[in-house]
PyMOL Python script that loads the backbone (N, CA, C, O; Angstrom):
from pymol import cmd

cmd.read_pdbstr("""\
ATOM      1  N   UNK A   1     -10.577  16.762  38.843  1.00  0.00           N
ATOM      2  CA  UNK A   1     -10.026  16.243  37.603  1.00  0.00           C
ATOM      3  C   UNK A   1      -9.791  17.409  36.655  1.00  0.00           C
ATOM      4  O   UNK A   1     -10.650  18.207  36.281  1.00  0.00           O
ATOM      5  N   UNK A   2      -8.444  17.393  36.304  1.00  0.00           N
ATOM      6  CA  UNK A   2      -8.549  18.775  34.804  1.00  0.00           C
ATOM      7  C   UNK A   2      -8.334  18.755  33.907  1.00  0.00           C
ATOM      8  O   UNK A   2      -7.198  18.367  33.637  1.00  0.00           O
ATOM      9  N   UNK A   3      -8.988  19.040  33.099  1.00  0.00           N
ATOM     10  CA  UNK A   3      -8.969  19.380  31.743  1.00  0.00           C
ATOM     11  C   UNK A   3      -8.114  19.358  31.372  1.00  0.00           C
ATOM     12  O   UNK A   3      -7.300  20.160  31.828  1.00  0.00           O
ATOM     13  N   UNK A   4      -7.691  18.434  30.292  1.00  0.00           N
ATOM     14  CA  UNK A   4      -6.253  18.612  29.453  1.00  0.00           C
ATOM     15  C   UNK A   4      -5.625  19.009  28.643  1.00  0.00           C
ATOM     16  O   UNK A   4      -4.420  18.943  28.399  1.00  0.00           O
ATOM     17  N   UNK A   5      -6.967  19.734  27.883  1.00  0.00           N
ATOM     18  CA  UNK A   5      -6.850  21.018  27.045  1.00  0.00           C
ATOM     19  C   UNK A   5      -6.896  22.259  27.205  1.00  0.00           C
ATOM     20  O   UNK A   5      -6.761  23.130  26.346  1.00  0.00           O
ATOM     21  N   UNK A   6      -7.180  22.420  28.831  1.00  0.00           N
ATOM     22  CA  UNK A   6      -7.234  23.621  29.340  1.00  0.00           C
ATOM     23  C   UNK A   6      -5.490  24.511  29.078  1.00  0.00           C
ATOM     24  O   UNK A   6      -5.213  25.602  28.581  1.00  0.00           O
ATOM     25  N   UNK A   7      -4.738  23.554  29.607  1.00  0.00           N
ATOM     26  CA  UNK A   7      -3.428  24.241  28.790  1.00  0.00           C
ATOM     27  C   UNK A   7      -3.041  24.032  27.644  1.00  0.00           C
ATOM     28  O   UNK A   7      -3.179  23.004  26.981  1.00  0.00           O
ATOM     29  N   UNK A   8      -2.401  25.274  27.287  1.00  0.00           N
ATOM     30  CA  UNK A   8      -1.821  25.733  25.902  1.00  0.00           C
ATOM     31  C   UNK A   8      -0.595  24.963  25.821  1.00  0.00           C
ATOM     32  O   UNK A   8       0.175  25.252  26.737  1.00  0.00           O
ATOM     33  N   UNK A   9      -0.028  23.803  24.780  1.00  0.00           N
ATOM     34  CA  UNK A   9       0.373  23.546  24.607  1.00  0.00           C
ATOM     35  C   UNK A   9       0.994  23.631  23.433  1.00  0.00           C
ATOM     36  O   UNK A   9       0.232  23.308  22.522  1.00  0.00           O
ATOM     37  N   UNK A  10       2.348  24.012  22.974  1.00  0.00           N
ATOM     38  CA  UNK A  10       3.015  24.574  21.896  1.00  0.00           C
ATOM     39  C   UNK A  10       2.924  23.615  21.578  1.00  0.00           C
ATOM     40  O   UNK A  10       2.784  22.505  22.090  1.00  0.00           O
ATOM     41  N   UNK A  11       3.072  24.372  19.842  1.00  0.00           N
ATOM     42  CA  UNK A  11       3.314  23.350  18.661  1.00  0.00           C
ATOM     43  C   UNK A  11       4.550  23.112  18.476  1.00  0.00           C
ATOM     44  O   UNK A  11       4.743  22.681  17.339  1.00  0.00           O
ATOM     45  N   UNK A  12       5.630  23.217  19.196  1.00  0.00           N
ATOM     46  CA  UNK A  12       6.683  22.768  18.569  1.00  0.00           C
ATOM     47  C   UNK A  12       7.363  21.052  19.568  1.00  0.00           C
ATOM     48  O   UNK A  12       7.161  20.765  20.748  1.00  0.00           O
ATOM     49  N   UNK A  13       7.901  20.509  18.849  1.00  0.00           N
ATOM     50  CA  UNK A  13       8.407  19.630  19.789  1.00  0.00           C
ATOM     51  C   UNK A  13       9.213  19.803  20.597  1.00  0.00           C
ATOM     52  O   UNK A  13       9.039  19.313  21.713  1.00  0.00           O
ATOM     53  N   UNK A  14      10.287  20.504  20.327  1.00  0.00           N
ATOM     54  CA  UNK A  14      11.321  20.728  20.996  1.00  0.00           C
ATOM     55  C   UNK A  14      10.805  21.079  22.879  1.00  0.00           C
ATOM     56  O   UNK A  14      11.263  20.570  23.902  1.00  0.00           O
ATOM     57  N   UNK A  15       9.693  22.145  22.707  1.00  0.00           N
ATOM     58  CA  UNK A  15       9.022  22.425  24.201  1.00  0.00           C
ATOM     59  C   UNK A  15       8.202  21.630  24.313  1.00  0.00           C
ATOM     60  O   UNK A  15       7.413  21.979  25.191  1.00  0.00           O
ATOM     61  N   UNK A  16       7.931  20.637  23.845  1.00  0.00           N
ATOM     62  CA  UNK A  16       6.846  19.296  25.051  1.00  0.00           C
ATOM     63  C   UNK A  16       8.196  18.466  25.681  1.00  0.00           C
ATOM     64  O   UNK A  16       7.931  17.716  26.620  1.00  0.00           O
ATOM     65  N   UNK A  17       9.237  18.515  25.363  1.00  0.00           N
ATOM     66  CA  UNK A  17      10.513  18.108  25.470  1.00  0.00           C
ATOM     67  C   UNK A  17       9.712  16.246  25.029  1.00  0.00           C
ATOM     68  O   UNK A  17       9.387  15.265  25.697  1.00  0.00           O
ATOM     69  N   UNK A  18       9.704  16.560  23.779  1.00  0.00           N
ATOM     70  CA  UNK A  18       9.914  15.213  23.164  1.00  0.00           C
ATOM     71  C   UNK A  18      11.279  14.540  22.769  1.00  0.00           C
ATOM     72  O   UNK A  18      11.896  15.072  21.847  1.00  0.00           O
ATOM     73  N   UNK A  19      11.644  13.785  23.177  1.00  0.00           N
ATOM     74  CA  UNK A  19      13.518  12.813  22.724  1.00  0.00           C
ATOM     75  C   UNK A  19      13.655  13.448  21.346  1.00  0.00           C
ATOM     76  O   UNK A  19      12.787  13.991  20.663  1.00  0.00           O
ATOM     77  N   UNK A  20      14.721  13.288  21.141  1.00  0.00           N
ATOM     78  CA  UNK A  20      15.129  13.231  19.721  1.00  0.00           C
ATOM     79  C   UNK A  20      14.593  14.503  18.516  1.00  0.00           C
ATOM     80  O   UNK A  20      14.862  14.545  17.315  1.00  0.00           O
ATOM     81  N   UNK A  21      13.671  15.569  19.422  1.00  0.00           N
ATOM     82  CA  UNK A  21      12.885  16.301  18.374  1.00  0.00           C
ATOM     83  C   UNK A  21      14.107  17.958  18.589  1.00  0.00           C
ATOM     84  O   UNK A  21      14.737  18.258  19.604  1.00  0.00           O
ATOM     85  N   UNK A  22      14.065  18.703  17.279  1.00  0.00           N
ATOM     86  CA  UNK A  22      14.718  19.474  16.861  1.00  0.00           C
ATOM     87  C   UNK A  22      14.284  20.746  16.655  1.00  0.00           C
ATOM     88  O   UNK A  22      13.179  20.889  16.132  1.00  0.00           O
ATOM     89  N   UNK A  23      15.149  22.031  17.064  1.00  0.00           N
ATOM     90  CA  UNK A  23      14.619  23.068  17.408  1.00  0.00           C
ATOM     91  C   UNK A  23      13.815  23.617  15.964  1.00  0.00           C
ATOM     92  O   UNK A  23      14.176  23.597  14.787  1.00  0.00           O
ATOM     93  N   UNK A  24      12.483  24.143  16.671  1.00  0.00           N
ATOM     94  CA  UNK A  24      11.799  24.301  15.562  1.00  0.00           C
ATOM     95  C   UNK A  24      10.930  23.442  14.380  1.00  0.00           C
ATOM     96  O   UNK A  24      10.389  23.891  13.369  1.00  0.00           O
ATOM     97  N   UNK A  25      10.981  22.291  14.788  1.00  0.00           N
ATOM     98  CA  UNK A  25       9.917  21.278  14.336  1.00  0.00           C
ATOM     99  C   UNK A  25       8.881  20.875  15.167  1.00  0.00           C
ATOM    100  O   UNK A  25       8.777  20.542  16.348  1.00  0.00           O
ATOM    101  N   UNK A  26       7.725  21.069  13.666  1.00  0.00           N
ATOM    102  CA  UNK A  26       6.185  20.732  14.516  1.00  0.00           C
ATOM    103  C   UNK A  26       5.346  19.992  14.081  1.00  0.00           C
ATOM    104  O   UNK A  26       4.211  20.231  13.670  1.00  0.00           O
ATOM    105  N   UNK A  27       6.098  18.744  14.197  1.00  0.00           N
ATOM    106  CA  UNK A  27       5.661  17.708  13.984  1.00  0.00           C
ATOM    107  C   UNK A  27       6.528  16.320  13.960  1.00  0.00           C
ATOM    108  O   UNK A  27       7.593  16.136  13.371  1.00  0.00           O
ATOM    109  N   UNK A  28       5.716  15.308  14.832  1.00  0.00           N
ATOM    110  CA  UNK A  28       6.821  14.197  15.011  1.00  0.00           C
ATOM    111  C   UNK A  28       6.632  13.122  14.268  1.00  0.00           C
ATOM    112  O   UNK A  28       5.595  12.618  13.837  1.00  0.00           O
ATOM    113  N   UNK A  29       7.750  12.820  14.161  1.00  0.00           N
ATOM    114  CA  UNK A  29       8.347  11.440  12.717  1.00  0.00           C
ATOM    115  C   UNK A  29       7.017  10.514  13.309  1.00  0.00           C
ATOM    116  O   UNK A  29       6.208  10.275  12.412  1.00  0.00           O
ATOM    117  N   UNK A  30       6.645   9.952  14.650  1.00  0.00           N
ATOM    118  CA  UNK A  30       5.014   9.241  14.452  1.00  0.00           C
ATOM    119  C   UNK A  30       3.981   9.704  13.763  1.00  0.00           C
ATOM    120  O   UNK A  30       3.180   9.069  13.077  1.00  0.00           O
ATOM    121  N   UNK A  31       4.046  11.036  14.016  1.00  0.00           N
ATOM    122  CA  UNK A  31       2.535  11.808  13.438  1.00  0.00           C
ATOM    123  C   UNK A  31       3.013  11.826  11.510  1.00  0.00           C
ATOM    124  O   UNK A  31       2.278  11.727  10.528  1.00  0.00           O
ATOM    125  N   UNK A  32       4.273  11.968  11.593  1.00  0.00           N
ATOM    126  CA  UNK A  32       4.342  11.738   9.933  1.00  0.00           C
ATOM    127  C   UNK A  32       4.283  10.480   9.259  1.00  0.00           C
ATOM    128  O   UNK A  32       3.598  10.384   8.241  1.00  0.00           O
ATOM    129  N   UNK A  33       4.801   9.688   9.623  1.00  0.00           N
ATOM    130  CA  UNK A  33       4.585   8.652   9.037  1.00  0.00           C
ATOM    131  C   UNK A  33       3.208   7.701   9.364  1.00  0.00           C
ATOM    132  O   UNK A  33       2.917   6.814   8.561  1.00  0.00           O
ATOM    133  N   UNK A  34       2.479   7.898  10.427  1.00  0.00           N
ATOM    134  CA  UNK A  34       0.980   7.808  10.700  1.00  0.00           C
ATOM    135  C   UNK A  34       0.282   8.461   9.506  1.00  0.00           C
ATOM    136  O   UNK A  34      -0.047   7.895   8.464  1.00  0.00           O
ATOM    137  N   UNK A  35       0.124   9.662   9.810  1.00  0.00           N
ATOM    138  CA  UNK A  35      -0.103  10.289   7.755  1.00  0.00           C
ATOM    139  C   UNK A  35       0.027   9.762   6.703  1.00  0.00           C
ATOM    140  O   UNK A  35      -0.799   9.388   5.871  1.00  0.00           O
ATOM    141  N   UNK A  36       1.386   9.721   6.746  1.00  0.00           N
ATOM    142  CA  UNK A  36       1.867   9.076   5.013  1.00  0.00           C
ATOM    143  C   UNK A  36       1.240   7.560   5.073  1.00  0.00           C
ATOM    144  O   UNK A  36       0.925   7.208   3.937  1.00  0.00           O
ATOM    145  N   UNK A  37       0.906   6.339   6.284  1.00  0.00           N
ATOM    146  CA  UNK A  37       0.423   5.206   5.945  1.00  0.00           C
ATOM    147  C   UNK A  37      -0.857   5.216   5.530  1.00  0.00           C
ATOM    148  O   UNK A  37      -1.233   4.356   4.733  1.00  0.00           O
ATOM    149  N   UNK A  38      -1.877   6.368   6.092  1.00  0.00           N
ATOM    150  CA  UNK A  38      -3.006   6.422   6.370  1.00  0.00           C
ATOM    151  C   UNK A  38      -3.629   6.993   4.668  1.00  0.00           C
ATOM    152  O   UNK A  38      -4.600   6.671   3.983  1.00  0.00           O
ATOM    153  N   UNK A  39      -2.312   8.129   4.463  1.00  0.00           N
ATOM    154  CA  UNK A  39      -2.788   8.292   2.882  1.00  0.00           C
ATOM    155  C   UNK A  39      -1.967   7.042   1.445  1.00  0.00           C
ATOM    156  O   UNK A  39      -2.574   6.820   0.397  1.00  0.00           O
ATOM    157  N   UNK A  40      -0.962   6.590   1.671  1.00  0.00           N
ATOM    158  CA  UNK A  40      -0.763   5.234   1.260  1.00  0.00           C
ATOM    159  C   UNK A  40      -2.248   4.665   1.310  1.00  0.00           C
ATOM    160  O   UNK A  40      -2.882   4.646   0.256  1.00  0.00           O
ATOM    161  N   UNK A  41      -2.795   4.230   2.406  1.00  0.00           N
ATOM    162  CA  UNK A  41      -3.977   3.581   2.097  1.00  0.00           C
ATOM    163  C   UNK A  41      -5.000   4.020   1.475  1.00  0.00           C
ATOM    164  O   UNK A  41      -5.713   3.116   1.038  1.00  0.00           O
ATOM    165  N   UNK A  42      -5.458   5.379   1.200  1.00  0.00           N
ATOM    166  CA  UNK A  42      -6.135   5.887   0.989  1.00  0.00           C
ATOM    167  C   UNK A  42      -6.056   5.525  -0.571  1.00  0.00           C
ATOM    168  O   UNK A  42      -6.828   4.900  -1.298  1.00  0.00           O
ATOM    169  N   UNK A  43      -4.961   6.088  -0.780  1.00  0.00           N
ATOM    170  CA  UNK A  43      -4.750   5.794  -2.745  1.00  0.00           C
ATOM    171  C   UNK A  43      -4.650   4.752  -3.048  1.00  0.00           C
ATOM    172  O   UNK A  43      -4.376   4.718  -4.247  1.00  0.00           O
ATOM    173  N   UNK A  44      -4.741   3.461  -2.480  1.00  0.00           N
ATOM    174  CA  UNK A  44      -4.858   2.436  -2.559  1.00  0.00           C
ATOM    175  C   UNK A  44      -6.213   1.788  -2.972  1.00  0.00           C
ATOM    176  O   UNK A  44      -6.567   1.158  -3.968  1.00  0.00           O
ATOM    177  N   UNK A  45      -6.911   2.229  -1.687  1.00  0.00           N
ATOM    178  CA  UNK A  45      -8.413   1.977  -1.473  1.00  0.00           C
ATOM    179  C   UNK A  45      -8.885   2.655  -3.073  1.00  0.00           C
ATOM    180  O   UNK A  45      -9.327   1.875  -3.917  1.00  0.00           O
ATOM    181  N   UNK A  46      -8.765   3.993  -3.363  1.00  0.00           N
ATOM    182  CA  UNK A  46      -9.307   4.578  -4.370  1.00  0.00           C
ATOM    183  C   UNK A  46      -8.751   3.670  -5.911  1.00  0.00           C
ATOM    184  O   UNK A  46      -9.551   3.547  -6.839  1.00  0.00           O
ATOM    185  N   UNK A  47      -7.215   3.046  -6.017  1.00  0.00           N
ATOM    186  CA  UNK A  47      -7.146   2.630  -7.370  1.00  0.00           C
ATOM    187  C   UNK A  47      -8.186   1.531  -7.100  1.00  0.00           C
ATOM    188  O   UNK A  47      -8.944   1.533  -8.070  1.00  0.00           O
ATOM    189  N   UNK A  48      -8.595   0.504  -6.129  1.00  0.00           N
ATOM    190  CA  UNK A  48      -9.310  -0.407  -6.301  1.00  0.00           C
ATOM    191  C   UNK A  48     -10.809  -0.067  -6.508  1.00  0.00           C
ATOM    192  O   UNK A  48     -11.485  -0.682  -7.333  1.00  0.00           O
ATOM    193  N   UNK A  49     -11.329   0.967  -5.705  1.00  0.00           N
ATOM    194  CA  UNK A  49     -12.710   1.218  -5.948  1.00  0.00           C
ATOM    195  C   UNK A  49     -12.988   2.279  -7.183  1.00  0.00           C
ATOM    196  O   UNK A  49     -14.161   2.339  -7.549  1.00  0.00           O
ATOM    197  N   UNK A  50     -12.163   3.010  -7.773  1.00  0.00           N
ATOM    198  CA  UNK A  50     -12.891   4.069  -8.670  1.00  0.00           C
ATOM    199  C   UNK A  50     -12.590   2.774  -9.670  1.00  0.00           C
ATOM    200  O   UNK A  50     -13.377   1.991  -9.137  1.00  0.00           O
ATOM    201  N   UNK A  51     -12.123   2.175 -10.517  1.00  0.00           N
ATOM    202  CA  UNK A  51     -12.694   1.575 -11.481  1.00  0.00           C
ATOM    203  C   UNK A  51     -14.116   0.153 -11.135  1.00  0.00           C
ATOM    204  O   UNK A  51     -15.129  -0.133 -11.773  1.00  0.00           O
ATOM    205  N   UNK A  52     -13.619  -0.327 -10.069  1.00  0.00           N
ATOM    206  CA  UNK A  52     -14.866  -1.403  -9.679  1.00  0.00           C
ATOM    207  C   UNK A  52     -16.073  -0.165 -10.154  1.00  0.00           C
ATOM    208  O   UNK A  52     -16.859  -0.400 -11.072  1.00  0.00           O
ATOM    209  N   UNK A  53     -16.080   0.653  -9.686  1.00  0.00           N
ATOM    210  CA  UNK A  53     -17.365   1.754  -9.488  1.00  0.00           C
ATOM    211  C   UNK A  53     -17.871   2.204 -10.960  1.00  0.00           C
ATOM    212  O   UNK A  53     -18.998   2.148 -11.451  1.00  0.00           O
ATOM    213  N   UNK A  54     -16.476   2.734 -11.565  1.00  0.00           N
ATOM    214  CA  UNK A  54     -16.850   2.954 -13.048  1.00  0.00           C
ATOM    215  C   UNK A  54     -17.511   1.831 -14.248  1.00  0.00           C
ATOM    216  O   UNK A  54     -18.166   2.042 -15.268  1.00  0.00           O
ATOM    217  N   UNK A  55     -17.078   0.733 -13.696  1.00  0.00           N
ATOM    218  CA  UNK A  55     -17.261  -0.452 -13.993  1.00  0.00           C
ATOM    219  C   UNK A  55     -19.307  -0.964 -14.060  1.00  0.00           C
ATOM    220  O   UNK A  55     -20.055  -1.423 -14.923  1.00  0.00           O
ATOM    221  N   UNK A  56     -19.407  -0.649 -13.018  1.00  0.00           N
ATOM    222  CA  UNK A  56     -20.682  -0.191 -11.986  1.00  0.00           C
ATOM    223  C   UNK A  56     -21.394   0.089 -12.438  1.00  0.00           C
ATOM    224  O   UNK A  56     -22.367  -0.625 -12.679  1.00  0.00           O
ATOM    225  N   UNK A  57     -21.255   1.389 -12.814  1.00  0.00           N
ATOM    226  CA  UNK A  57     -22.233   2.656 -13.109  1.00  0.00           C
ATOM    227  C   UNK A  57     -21.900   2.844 -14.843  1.00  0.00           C
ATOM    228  O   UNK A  57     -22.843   3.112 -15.587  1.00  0.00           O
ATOM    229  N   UNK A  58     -20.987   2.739 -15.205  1.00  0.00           N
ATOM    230  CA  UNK A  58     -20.958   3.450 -17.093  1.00  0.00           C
ATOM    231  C   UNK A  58     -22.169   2.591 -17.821  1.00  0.00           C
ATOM    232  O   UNK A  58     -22.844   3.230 -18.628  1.00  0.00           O
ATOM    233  N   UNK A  59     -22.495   1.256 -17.619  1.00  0.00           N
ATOM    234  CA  UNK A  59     -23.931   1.177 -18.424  1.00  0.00           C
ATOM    235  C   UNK A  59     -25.060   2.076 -18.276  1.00  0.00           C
ATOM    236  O   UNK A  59     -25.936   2.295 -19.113  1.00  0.00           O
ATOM    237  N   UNK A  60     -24.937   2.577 -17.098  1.00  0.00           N
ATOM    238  CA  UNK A  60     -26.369   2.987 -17.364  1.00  0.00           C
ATOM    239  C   UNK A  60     -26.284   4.463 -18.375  1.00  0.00           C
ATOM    240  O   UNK A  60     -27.216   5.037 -18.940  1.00  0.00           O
ATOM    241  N   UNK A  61     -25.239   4.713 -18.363  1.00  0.00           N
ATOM    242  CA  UNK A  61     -25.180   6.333 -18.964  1.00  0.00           C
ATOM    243  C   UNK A  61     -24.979   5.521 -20.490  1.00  0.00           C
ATOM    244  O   UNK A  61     -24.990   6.370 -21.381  1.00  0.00           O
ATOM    245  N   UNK A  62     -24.840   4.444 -20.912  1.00  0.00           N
ATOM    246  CA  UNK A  62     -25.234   4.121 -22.553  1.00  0.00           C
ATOM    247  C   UNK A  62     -26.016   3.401 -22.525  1.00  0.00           C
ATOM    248  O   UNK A  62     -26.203   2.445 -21.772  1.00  0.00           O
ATOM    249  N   UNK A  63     -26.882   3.999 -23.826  1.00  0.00           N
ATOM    250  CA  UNK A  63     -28.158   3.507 -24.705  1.00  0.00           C
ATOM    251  C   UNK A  63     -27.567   2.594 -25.791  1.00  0.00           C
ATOM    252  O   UNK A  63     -26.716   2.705 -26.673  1.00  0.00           O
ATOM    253  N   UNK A  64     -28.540   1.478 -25.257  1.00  0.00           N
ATOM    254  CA  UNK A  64     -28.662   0.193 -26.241  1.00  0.00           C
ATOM    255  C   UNK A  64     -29.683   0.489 -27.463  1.00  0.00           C
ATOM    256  O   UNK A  64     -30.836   0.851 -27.230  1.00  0.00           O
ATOM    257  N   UNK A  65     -29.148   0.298 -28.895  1.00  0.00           N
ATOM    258  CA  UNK A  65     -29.929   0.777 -29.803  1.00  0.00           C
ATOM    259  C   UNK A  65     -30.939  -0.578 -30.131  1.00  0.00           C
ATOM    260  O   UNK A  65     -30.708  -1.782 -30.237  1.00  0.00           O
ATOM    261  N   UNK A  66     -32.017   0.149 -30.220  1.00  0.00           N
ATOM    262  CA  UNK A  66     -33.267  -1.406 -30.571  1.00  0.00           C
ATOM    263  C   UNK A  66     -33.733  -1.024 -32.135  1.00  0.00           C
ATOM    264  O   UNK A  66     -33.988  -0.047 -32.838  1.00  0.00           O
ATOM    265  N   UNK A  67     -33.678  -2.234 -32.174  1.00  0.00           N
ATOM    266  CA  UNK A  67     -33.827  -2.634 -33.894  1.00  0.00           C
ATOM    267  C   UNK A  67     -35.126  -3.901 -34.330  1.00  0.00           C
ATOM    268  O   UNK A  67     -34.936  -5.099 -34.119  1.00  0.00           O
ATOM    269  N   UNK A  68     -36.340  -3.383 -34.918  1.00  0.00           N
ATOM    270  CA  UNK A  68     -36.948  -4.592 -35.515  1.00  0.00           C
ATOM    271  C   UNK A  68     -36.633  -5.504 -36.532  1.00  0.00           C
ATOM    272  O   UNK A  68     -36.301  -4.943 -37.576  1.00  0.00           O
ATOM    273  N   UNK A  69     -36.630  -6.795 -36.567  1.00  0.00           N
ATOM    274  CA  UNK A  69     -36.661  -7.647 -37.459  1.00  0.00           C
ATOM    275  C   UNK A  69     -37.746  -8.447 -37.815  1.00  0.00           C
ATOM    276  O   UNK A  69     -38.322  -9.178 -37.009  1.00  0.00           O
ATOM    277  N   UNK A  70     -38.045  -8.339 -38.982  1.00  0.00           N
ATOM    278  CA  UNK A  70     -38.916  -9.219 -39.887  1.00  0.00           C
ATOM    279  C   UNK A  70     -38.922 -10.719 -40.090  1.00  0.00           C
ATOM    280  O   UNK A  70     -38.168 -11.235 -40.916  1.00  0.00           O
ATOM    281  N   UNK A  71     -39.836 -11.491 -39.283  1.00  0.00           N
ATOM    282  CA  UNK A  71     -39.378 -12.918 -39.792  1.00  0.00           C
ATOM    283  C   UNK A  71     -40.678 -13.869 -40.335  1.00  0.00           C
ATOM    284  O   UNK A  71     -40.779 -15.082 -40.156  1.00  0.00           O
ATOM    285  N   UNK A  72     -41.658 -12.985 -41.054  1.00  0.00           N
ATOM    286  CA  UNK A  72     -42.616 -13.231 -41.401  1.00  0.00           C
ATOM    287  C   UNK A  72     -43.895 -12.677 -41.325  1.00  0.00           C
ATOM    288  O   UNK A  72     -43.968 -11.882 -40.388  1.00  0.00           O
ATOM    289  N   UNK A  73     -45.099 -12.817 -42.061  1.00  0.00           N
ATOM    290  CA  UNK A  73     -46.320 -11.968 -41.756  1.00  0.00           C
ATOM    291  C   UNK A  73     -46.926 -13.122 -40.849  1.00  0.00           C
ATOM    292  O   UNK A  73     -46.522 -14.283 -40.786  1.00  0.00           O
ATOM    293  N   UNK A  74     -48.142 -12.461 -40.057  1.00  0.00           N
ATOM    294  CA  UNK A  74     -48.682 -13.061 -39.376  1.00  0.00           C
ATOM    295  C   UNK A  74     -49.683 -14.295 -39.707  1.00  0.00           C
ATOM    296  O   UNK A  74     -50.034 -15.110 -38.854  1.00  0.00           O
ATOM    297  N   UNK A  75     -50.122 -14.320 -41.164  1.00  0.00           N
ATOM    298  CA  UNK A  75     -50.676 -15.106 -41.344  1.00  0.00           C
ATOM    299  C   UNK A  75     -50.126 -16.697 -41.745  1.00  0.00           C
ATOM    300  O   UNK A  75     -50.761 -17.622 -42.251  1.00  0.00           O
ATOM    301  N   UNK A  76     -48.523 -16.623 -41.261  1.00  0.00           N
ATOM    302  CA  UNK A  76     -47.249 -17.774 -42.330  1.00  0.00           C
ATOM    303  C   UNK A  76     -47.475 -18.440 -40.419  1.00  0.00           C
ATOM    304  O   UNK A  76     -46.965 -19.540 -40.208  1.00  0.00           O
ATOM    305  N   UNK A  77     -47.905 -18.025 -39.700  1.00  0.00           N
ATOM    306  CA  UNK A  77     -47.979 -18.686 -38.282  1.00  0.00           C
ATOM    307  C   UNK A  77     -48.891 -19.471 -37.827  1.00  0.00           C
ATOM    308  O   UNK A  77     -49.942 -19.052 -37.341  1.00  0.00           O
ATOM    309  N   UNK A  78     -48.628 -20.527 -37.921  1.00  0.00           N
ATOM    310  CA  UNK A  78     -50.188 -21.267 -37.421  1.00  0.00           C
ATOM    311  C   UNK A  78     -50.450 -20.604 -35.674  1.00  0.00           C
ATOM    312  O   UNK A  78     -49.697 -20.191 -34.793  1.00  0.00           O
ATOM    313  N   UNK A  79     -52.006 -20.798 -35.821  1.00  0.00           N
ATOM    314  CA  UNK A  79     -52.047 -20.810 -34.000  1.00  0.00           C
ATOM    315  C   UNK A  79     -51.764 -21.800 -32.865  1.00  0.00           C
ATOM    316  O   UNK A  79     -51.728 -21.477 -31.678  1.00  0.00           O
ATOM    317  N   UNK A  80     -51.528 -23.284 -33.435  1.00  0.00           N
ATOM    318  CA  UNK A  80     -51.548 -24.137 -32.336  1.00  0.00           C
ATOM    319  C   UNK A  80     -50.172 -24.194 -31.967  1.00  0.00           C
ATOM    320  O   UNK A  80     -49.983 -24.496 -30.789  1.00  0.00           O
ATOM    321  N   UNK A  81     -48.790 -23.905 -32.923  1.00  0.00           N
ATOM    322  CA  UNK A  81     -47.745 -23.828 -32.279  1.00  0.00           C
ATOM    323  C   UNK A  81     -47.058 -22.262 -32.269  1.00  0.00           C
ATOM    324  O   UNK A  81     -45.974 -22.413 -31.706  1.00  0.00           O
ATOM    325  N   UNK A  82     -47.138 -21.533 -32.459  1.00  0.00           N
ATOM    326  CA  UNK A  82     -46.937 -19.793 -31.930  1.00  0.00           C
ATOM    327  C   UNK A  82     -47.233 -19.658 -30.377  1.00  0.00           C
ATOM    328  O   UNK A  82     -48.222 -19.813 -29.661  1.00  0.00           O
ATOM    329  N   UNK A  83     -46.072 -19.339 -30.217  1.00  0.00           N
ATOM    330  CA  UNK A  83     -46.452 -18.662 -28.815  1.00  0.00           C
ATOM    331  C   UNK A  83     -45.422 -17.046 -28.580  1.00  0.00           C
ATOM    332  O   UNK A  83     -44.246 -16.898 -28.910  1.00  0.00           O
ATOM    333  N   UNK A  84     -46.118 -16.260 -28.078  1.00  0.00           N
ATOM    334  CA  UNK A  84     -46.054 -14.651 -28.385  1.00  0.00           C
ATOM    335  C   UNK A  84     -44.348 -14.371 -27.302  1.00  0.00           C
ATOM    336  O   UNK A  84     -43.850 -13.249 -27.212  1.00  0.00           O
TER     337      UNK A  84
END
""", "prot")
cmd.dss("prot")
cmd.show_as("cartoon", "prot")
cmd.util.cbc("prot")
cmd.orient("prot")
C-alpha cells in the first residue's frame, strides 16, 4: 500500500490536470468557495454569540451601589409582629 503523500504534488492546478483550471492558478473554485462558506459562517456564528456573551458577562464587571434607609428606631417595633 503507498503512501499518498509520499509524492510531491504541485501546487498548481493546471499540473494535477484538473478540468477547467488555468495556467498558473493554485487554487480551485471548490477550495474557494468551501472557504468563503466556511468563513460566511464563521461571521455569522460570531454576530450571534459576541453580543449573547457581552450580554452574559458585562454585569459582573458593574457595581451595584448599596444604600441604607431609615424606617424607624428599634424601639417603634413591637416584638410579636417584626420579623428580621
Amino acid at each position: 500500500m503507498s503512501d499518498k503523500h509520499a509524492k510531491y504534488k504541485s501546487k498548481y492546478t493546471a499540473d494535477r490536470m484538473i478540468p477547467g483550471a488555468f495556467e498558473g492558478e493554485t487554487i480551485t473554485r471548490r477550495r474557494f468557495m468551501t472557504g468563503s462558506a466556511h468563513s460566511a459562517g464563521a461571521i455569522a456564528a460570531g454576530a450571534f454569540t459576541l453580543p449573547a456573551l457581552g450580554f452574559a458577562v458585562g454585569p459582573i464587571f458593574k457595581s451595584t451601589p448599596h444604600s441604607w434607609e431609615t424606617v424607624g428606631t428599634v424601639g417603634s417595633f413591637p416584638k410579636t409582629t417584626t420579623s428580621p
